[in-house]
N, C-alpha and C positions, 0 to 999 in steps of 0.2 A: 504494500500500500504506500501509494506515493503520497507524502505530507506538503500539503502547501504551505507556507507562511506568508505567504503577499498579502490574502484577506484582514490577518491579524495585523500585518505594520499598517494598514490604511484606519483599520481603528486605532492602533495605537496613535499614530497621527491625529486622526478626533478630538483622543482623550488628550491630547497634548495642547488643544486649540480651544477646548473648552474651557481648559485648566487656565490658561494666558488670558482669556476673556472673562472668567471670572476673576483673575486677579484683579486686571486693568477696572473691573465695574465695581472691583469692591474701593482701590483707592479712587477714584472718579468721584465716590459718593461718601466717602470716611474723611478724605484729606481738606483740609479746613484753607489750603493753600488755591484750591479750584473753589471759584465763586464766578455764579451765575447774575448778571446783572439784573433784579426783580423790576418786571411788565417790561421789560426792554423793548417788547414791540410796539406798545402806546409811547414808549418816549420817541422812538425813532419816528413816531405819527405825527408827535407834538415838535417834531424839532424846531420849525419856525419859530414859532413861541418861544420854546427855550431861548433860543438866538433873541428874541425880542426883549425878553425879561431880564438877560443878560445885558444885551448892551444900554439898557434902562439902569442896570445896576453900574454899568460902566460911567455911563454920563452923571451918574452923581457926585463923583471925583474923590468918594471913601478912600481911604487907607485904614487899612488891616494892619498890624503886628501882633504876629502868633507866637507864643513862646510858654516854655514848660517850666514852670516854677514848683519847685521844691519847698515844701515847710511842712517841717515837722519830719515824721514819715513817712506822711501822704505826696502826693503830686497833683500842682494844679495847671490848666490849660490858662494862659491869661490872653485875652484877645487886646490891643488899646485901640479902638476906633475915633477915627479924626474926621473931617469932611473935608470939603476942596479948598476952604481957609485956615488948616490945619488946625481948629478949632474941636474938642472934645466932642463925641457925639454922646450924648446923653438921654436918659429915659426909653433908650433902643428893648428890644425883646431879641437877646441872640441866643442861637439854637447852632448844635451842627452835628454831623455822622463824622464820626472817626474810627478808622481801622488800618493797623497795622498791612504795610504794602507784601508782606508775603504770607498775610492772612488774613485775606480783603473778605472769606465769607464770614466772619466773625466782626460785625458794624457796631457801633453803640452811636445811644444820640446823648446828649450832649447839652444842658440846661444852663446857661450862664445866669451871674446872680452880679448884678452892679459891686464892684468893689471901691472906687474911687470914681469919681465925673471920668465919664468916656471909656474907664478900665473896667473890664468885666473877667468873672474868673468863674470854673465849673471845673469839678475834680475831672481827676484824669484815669481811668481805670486801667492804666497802663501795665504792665508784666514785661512787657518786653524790649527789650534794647532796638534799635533799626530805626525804619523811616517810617515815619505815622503819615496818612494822609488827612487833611481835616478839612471839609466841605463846610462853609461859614453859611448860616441866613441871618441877616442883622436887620431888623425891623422896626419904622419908627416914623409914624405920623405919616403914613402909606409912603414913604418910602421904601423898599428892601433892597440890599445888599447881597448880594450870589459870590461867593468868590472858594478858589481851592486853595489852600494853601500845604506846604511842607513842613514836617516839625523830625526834627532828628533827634533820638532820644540817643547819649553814650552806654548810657549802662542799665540797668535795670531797676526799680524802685528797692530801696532800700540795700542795695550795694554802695559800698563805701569807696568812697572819691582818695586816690594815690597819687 
């Protein structure tokens, strides 16, 4: 009796293909580093808009400074908003989504609380050392403010500064 084995490597091949596709769909869906943009197809509908509300935010001549304050040992996010006469902006409602750039599915939002005329401050739920990204909405007497900013953390909350 002549035995074949070509049937058996073409399953073997299968099971080797199923095996690599269940890998790939389990990190696909586990890894906190893949993140899906939420309704991306209404924004890609709304884009005009976006473009509009943006350069509405543009033409109001705001300045942002974003920066990670330390006290205590907590972290805080401090925004200082100015307008186009480098004058404090005051009595504002700022709000923003922040998350970590190599773990964009993991967002938080972000409540600012008046700390001083035009400086506003909202803790920072930070963990991790790297690049934050922070999406600002600064609102105030129907003006709003859209803007992205960068915030580079060195080290991580509650590691100590050499």
């Amino acid at each position: 009796m002549k035995l074949r084995l070509w049937p058996h490597f073409i399953f073997f091949l299968l099971a080797i293909n199923f095996f690599v596709v269940g890998i790939t769909v389990y990190v696909a869906t586990t890894d906190p580093s893949f993140a899906v943009v939420p309704d991306y197809y209404t924004k890609a509908v709304e884009w005009d808009a976006t473009k509009e509300r943006q350069a509405a935010s543009d033409a109001l001549g705001w300045k942002v400074h974003v920066a990670a304050i330390p006290i205590g040992s907590d972290m805080f996010i401090r925004a200082i908003v100015l307008d186009e006469n480098s004058q404090h902006v005051e009595n504002a409602t700022v709000t923003a989504q922040v998350f970590h750039s190599r773990y964009a599915a993991e967002q938080s939002t972000l409540e600012f609380v008046p700390a001083t005329p035009g400086t506003y401050d909202a803790a920072f739920p930070s963990l991790r050392a790297g690049e934050w990204n922070i999406k600002l909405t600064i609102k105030r007497d129907g003006d709003t403010y859209l803007g992205s900013h960068q915030l580079h953390l060195l080290q991580r909350i509650g590691d100590q500064v050499k």
